[in-house]
N, C-alpha and C positions, 0 to 999 in steps of 0.2 A: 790537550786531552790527557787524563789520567792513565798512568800506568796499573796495569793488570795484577802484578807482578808484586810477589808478596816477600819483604823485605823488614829490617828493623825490628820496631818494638812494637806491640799493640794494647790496644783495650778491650775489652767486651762492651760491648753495644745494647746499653741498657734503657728502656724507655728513660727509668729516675735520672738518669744523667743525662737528659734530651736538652733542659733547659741549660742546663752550663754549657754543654757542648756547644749549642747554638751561638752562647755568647762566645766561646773561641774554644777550638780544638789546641790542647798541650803540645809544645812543638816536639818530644819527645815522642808524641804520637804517630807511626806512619802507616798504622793499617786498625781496621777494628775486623769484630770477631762477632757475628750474629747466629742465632739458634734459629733456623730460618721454619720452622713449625710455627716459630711465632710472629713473622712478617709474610710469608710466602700467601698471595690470593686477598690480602687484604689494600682497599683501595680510601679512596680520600683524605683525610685529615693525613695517615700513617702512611699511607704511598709515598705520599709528596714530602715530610718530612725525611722518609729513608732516604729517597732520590735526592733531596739536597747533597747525602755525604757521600751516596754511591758512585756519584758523578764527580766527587772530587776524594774520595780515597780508596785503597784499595780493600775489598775486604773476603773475609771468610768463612764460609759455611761449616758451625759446628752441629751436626743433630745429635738430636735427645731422647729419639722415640723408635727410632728404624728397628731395635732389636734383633739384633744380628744374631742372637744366641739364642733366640726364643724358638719356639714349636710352632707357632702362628704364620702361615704365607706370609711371606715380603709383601711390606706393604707398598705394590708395584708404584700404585696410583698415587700414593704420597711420592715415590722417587720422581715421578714424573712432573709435578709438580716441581720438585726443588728445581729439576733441571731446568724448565721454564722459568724460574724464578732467576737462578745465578745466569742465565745466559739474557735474562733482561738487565741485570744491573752488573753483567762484565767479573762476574766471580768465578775465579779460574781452581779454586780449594776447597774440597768438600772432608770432613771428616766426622766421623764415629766412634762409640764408644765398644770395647772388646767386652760386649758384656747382653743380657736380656735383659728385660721391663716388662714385658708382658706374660699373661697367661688367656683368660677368656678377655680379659681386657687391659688396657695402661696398668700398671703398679707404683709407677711416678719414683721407682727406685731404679737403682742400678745393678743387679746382682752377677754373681759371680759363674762362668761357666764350668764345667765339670773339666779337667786338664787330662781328655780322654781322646784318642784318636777317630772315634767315630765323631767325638765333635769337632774337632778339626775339621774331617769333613763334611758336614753339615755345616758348619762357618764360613768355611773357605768356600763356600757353594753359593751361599747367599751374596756375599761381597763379590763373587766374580758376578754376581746378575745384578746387584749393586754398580758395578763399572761400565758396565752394558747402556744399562739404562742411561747414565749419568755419563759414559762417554769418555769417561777419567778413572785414571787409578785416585782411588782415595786411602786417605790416610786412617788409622785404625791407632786408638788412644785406648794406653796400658789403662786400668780401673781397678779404684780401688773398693777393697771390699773389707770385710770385719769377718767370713767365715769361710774357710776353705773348704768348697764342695768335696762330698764324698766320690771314692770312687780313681783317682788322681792315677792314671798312665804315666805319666811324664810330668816333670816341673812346668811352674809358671812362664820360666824360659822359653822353655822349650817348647810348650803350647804354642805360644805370641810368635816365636819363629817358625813354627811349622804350619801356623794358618797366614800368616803373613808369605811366605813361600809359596803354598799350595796356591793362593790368591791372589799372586803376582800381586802385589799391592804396598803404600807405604805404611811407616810407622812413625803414628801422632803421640812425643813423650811426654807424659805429663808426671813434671820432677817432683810436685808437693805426693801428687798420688803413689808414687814410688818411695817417697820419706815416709809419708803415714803405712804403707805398708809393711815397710820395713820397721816401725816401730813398735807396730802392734803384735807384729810374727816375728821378729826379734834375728833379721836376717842384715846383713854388710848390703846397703843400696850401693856401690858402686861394683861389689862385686856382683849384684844385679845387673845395673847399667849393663854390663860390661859382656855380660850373655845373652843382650838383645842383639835382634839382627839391628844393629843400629846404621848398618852403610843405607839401610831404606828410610832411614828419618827425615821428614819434611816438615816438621812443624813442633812448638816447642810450647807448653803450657805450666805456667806460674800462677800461686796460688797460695792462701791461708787457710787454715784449719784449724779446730778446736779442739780442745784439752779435756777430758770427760773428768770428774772428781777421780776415780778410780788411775787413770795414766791412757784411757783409751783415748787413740786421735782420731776424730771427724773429720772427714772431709769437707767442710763446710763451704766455703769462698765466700768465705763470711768475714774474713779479719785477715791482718797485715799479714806479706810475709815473711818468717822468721829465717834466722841467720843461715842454720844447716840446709834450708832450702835453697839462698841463696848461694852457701858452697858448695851444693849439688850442679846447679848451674852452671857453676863455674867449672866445675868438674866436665859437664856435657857439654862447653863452648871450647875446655881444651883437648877434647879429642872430637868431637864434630865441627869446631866454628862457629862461629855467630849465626846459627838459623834462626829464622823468622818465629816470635816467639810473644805471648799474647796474655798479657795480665788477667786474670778473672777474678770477677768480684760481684756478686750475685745480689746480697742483701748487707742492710749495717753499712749503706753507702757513707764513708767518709766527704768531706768537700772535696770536687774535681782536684785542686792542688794538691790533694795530698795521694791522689788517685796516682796524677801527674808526676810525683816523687819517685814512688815504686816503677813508675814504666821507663822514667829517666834512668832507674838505677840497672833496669835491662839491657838498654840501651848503651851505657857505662857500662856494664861486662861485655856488650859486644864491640865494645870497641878495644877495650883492651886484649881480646882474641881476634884479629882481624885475619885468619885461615881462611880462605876459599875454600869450598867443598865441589866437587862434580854433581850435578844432579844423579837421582839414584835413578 
């Protein structure tokens, strides 16, 4: 029987890459990564297809849509759902974005919260009824953004560590979104790193992004990726360790091999940091 237990290097679990995968999963692969909005309640053809890998790898619940930051009630019924979902197919990690999406409806974006202590508590609110429902501390992924809300209490730091605290809860690093941030706002990403509560990090997100003509980065996971991401990495594997860490790649699907390349190469920094961490 498969281990629960999330480990190694991963991929994102993409319909486009059902037909390679079927032909053989990359053996640098030891867990994937699904958006479960977009598997959760659906049966035949796609049931049975997930269930082939759920049963033999481990994997991870990233949402897309919970809006943690947003005005709009939690959407309970959707949590309820996930929960149902990862305790059908044995998924022990659920994670979110530190960000809203909604208003009267989806906005299919990811925006930026106001870095103000009344939203902290309104954040920290949601995510404790998030853990409730779902039974689990989940993980809470840094996001990136292009405009710094108005209005700003406290730093970005300090925000992500005082709703992460408030809402006993972990934190989900994602080092490309930490690089484009840092490029765009023209701020030292390690000495960012370095003012997360990072003793609560559980999970680890790698990625590419796009170059705008003007110098702005996209967050895209659209493309390979590049070097100072990589020595961010390396930067977060030597002071936390090799944590469990998950390549994403959304559209501009490259052939599996080469997919295969970038997650060996994770997998290659975690080996060269072989630190043990405590769980948080």
């Amino acid at each position: 029987m498969k281990s629960t237990a999330i480990s190694g290097a991963g991929l994102g679990f993409r319909r486009e890459l059902l037909p390679d995968l079927k032909a053989g999963v990359p053996s640098a692969v030891s867990f994937f990564e699904l958006a479960p909005e977009n598997w959760a309640g659906l049966g035949g053809r796609s049931a049975k297809e997930l269930r082939a890998f759920t049963e033999r790898f481990p994997f991870v619940c990233h949402g897309l849509s919970l809006d943690l930051g947003g005005s709009r009630p939690l959407d309970e019924a959707l949590l309820q759902q996930i929960g149902r979902f990862m305790r059908q197919h044995g998924i022990t990690l659920y994670t979110e974005h530190l960000s809203w999406c909604g208003d009267d409806g989806h906005l299919y974006d990811l925006l930026p919260i106001p870095f103000t202590h009344d939203a902290v508590r309104w954040v920290a609110g949601r995510i404790r009824r998030t853990q409730e429902i779902l039974e689990m501390r989940i993980g809470i992924e840094n996001a990136s953004y292009y405009l710094v809300p108005p209005g700003a209490e406290m730093s970005e730091t300090e925000f992500i560590r005082a709703v992460v605290e408030e809402a006993d809860c972990l934190l989900h690093l994602d080092v490309n979104n930490l690089y484009v941030n840092s490029r765009n706002f023209g701020f030292d990403p390690l000495a960012f790193m370095t003012a997360l509560p990072l003793e609560r990090t559980c999970y680890v997100h790698m990625a590419g992004h796009y170059v705008e003509p003007d110098g702005l980065l996209i967050d895209t996971h659209g493309a390979e990726v590049i070097d100072p991401v990589w020595r961010l990495l390396d930067a977060v594997y030597a002071r936390l360790g090799p944590l469990p860490t998950c390549l994403e790649r959304d559209f501009n699907f490259p052939p599996l091999p080469a997919l295969a390349q970038e997650v060996t190469r994770i997998a290659d920094a975690q080996q060269r940091c072989p630190l043990v961490r405590k769980a948080a």
